[in-house]
N, C-alpha and C positions, 0 to 999 in steps of 0.2 A: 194793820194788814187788812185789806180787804175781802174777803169773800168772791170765788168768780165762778164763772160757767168758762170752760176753754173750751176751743172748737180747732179742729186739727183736719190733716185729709192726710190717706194711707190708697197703699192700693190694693190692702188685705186687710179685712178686720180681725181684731183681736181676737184669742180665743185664749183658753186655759193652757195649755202650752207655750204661746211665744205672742209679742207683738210684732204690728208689723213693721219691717225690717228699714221703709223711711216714712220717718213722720212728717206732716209739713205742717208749721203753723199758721192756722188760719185770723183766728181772734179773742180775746179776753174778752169777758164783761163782769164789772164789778158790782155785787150785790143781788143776783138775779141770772133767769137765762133769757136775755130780749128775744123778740119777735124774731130777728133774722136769723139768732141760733135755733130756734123751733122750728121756720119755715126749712131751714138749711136740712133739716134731720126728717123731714116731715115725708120724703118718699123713700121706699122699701125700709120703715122705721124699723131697729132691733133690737135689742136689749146684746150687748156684748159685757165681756170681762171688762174691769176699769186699767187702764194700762198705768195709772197712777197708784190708786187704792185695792184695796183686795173686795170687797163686794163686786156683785153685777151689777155696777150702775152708772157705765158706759152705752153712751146711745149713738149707733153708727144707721147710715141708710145713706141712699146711693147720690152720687156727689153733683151729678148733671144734671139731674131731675129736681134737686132742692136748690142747685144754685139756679134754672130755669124760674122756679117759683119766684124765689127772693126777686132776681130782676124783673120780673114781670108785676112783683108790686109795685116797687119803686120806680117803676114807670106811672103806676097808676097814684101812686100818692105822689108823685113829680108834676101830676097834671094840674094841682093844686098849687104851687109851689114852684112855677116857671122865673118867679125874681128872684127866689130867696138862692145866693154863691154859697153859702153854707152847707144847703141841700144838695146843691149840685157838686159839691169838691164831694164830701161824704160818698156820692152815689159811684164818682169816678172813680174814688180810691181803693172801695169795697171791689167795686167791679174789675179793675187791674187786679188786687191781691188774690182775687179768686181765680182769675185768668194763669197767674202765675204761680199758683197754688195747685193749683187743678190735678186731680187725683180721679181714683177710683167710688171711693167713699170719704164723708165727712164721717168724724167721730166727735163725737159730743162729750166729753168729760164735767160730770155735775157733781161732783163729791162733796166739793164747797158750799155749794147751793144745798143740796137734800140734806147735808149734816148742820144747819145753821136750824133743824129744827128739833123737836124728839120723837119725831116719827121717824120710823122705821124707816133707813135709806134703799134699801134694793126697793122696798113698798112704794117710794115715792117714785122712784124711776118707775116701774110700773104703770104708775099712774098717770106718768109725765107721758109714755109710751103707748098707752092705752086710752088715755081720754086729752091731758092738754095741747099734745104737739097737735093731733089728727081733728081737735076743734079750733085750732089756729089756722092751721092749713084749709078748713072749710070757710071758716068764715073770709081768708087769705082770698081762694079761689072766688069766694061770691062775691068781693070786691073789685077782684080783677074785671068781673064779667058786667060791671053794674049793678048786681043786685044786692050789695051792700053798702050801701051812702054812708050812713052814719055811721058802722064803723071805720073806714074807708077816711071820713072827716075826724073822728078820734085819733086814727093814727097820723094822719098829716097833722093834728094839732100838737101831735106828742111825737114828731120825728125822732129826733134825739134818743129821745126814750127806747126808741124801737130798733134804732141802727147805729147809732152811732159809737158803737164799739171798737175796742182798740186793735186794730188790725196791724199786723206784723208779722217779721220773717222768723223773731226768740220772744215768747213767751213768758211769765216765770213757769211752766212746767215746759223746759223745752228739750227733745229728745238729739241725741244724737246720732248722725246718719256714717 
């Protein structure tokens, strides 16, 4: 079994009480939480209850604003990458499933991820929340604008790596509506 990061969209976030009432599934990634789950969680970021696990180490932020980001890279790492079909069916299918997805906020579920170490898991979301998403999203934005090449060529050399996550409508954690 693998290890994953899930990424869902609601149109209320979690709290100590109740989840919210429909979940939609957005994407797994195995071993890791890629680029596009960080960009995806990267505006109005919050630390929520885990709708899975009992810590707080559920990352929710708002759904229009981070799916905005996401395609507005891959447009930019696209501009590299105008022959490669591989990159382009990827960009298509992310961008459909999010269209048909589409919700209020993304929820980030990392339970998988922050427990595959022995650091403290709420500590890691934290950290995830407080320093890795909001240095993703910077360096994200200075790519977009030009003023990051070289990362910019990093992540078009390591596409895959960054997006190519398993997008679907059931999950293995998938709720019902």
């Amino acid at each position: 079994m693998a290890n994953r990061s899930y990424l869902y969209s609601a149109d209320s976030m979690p709290n100590e009480a109740e989840i919210p009432q429909r979940i939609r599934c957005i994407s797994e990634h195995n071993w890791d939480i890629p680029l596009a789950h960080k960009l995806m969680v990267g505006r109005g970021t919050t630390i929520v209850p885990s709708m899975i696990w009992n810590p707080p180490i559920g990352i929710a932020a708002d759904f229009a604003d981070g799916a905005t980001l996401l395609r507005e890279l891959l447009r930019a790492v696209g501009q590299g990458l105008e022959d490669d079909a591989e990159f382009a069916e990827c960009v298509a299918k992310t961008t459909a499933h999010l269209e048909k997805q589409q919700a209020k906020y993304f929820i980030l579920e990392t339970g998988e991820i922050v427990s595959m170490t022995d650091d403290d898991p709420a500590a890691s979301v934290r950290r995830l929340a407080s320093q890795v998403i909001p240095d993703a999203v910077a360096k994200a934005e200075a790519a977009i604008t030009g003023q990051n090449d070289d990362w910019l060529a990093s992540v078009r050399a390591d596409w895959q790596t960054h997006f190519a996550s398993f997008y679907s409508e059931a999950l293995y954690f998938t709720f019902p509506n």
